[in-house]
C-alpha positions in Angstrom: -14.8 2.4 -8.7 -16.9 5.2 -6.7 -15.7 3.8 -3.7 -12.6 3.6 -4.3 -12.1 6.9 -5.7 -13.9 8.1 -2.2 -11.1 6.7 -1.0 -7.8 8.2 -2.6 -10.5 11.8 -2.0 -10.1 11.8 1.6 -6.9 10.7 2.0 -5.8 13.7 -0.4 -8.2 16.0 1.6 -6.3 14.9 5.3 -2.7 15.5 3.6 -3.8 18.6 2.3 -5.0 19.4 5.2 -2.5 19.2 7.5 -0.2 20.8 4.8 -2.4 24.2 5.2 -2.4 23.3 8.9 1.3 23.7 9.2 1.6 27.0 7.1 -0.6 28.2 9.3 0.7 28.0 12.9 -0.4 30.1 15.9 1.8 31.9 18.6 0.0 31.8 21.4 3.0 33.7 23.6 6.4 34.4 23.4 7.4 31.5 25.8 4.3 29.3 24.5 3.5 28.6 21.0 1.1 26.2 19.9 3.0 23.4 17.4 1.2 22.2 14.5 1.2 18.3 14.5 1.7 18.2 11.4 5.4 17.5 10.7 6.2 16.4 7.0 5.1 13.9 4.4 7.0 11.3 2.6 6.7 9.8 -1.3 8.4 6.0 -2.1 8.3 3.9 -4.7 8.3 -0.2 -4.1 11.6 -1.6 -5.8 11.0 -5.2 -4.4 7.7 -5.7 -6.4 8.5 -5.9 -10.2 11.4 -8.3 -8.9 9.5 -10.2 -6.7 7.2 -10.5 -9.8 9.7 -11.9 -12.5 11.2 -14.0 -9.6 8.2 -16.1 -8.7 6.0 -15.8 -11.9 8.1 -13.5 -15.3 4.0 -13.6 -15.8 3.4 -10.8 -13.1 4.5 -7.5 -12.9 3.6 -5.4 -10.0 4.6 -1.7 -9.4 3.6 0.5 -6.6 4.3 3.8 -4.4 3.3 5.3 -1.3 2.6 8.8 0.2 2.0 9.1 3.5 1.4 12.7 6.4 3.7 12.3 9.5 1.6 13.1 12.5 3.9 14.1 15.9 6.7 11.6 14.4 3.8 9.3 15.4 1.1 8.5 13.3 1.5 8.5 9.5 -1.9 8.1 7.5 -0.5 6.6 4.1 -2.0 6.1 0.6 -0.8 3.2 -1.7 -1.6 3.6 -5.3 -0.1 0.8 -7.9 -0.7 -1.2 -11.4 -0.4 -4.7 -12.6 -0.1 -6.5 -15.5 -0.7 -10.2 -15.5 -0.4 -13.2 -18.1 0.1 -16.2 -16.8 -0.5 -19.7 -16.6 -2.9 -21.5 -13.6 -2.3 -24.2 -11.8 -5.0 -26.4 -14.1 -3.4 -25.5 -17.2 -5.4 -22.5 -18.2 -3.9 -19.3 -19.1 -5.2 -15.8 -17.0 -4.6 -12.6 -18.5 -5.6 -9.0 -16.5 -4.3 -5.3 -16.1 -5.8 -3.4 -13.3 -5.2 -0.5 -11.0 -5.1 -0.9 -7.0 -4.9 1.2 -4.0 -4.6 0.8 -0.2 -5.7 3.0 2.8 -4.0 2.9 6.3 -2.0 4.2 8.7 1.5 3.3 10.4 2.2 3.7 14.2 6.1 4.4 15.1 7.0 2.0 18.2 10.1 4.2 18.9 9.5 6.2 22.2 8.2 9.9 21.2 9.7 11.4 24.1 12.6 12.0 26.7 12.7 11.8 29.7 12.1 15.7 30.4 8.7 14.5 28.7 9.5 16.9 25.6 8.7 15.7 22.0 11.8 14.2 20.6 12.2 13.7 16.4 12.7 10.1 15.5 15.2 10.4 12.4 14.4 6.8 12.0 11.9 4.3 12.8 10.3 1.0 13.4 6.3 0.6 12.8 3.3 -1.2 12.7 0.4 -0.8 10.4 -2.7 -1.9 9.2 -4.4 -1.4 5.5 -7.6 -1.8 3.9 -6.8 -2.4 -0.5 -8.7 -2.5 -3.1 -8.9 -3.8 -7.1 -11.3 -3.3 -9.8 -10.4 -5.9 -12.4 -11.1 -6.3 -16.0 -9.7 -10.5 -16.9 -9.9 -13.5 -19.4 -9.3 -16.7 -18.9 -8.4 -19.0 -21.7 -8.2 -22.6 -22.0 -10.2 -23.7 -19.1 -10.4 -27.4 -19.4 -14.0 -29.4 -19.3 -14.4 -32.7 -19.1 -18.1 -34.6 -20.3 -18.6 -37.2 -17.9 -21.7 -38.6 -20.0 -20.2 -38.2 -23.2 -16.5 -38.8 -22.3 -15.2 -35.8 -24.2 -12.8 -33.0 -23.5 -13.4 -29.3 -24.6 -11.8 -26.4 -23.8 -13.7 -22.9 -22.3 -12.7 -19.5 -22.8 -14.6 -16.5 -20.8 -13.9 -13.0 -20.0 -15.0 -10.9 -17.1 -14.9 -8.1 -14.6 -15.0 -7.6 -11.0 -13.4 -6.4 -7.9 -11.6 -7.8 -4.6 -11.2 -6.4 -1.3 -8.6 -7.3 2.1 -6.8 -6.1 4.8 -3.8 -6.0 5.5 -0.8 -5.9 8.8 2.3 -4.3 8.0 5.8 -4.8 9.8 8.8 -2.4 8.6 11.4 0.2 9.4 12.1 3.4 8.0 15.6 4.8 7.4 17.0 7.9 6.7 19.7 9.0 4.3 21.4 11.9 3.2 19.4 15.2 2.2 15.9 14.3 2.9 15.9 10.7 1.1 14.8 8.0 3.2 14.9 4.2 2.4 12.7 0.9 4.2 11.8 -2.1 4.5 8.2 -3.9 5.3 6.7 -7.6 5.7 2.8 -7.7 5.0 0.3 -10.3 5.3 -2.9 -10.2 3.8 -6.3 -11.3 4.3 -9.1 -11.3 1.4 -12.2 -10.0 2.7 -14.5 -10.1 0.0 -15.0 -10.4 -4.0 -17.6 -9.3 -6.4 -17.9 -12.6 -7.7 -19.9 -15.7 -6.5 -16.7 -17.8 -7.1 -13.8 -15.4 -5.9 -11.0 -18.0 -7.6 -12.5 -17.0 -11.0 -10.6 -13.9 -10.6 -7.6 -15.9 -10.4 -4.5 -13.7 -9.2 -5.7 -9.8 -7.6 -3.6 -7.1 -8.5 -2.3 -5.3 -5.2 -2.9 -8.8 -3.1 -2.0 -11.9 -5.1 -4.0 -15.4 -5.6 -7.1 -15.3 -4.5 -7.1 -18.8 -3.1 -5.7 -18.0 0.0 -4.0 -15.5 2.4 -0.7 -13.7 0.8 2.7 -12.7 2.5 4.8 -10.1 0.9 8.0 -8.4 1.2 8.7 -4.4 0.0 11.5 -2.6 -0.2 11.2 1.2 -0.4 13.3 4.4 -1.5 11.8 7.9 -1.4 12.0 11.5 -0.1 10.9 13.0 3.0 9.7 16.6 3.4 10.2 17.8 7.1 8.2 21.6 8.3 10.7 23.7 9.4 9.3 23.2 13.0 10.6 19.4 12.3 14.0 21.1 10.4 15.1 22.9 13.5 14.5 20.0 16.6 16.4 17.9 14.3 19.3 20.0 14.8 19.1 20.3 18.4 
């Protein structure tokens, strides 16, 4: 857990930050003043993942939301914080039960040119990105009903157990951006996922992962995103150039 919480520290430490950066910008001259890169910050919450939950597994519910620091409508460091519950059934007939938090670390880059062709920094009102992520679960589980099978003795029996660990992976994120009226912004994003590494010897005994998804194999997800978006007046008046 000390790691993670080292984590969701320093991302809270660059947003803040830049924040205080932007309050705090310096004239340099009265024809040259020196723009704070900071720009804004954004806050969403993932729709698609409580119905993506009930649609696939009613076992699984998933929720999720994002805040992420808009560098020079560029780069946007983002933190993803979330919560599952799980109680389901596995494919061998045992049941798996687990609530646990999850978070993710990364950063977006917008592909959308920056610039025009004077070379000055344009705003991008909305954009299409790329990003990578590094998440993170510490899970508390039971699994009931495991089936055993005596191959001397020829006799069935069934095994309970109960446990705790954590899983990590990365992550490459596809999506776009879009905004609305007044400052509230709505996207879309395709991940896939890797699973890096597990606590455990046997990384299946923590069957399903909160934040990633079985931990048999890689997962592909979809999210769909609405939220508000804070511009610095900097951002405010190039947007109505």
């Amino acid at each position: 857990m000390s790691h993670l919480k080292r984590h969701i520290t320093l991302a809270l430490f660059i947003s803040m930050s830049g924040f205080l950066f932007a309050q705090n910008e310096v004239v340099v001259s009265s024809k040259n003043k020196s723009e704070s890169p900071f720009y804004g910050f954004s806050a969403h919450l993932d729709i698609a993942s409580p119905l993506m939950g009930l649609a696939t597994d009613r076992g699984i519910i998933e929720e999720e939301g994002s805040f992420d620091v808009n560098f020079l409508d560029r780069f946007f460091p983002i933190i993803e914080l979330g919560y599952a519950s799980v109680n389901t059934q596995a494919n061998n007939g045992s049941m798996y039960s687990a609530t646990a938090p999850f978070g993710r670390l990364g950063v977006n880059f917008n592909l959308l040119k920056t610039k025009d062709k004077e070379g000055n920094l344009k705003p991008s009102r909305n954009y299409a990105y790329v990003g990578v992520r590094y998440g993170m679960s510490f899970v508390n589980y039971d699994v009931s009903n495991i089936p055993l099978t005596s191959g001397y003795w020829n006799e069935n029996q069934l095994l309970n157990l109960n446990g705790k660990g954590y899983g990590g992976w990365g992550e490459v994120v596809a999506g776009v951006r879009v905004d609305m009226a007044k400052g509230f912004t709505m996207g879309w994003s395709v991940r896939v996922k890797l699973f890096l590494h597990s606590s455990l010897e046997n990384k299946q005994e923590m069957w399903y992962v909160p934040g990633f998804g079985k931990s048999s194999g890689n997962a592909f997800t979809l999210n769909y995103t609405l939220g508000y978006t804070y511009r610095t007046k900097t951002e405010r008046l190039k947007l109505k150039k």
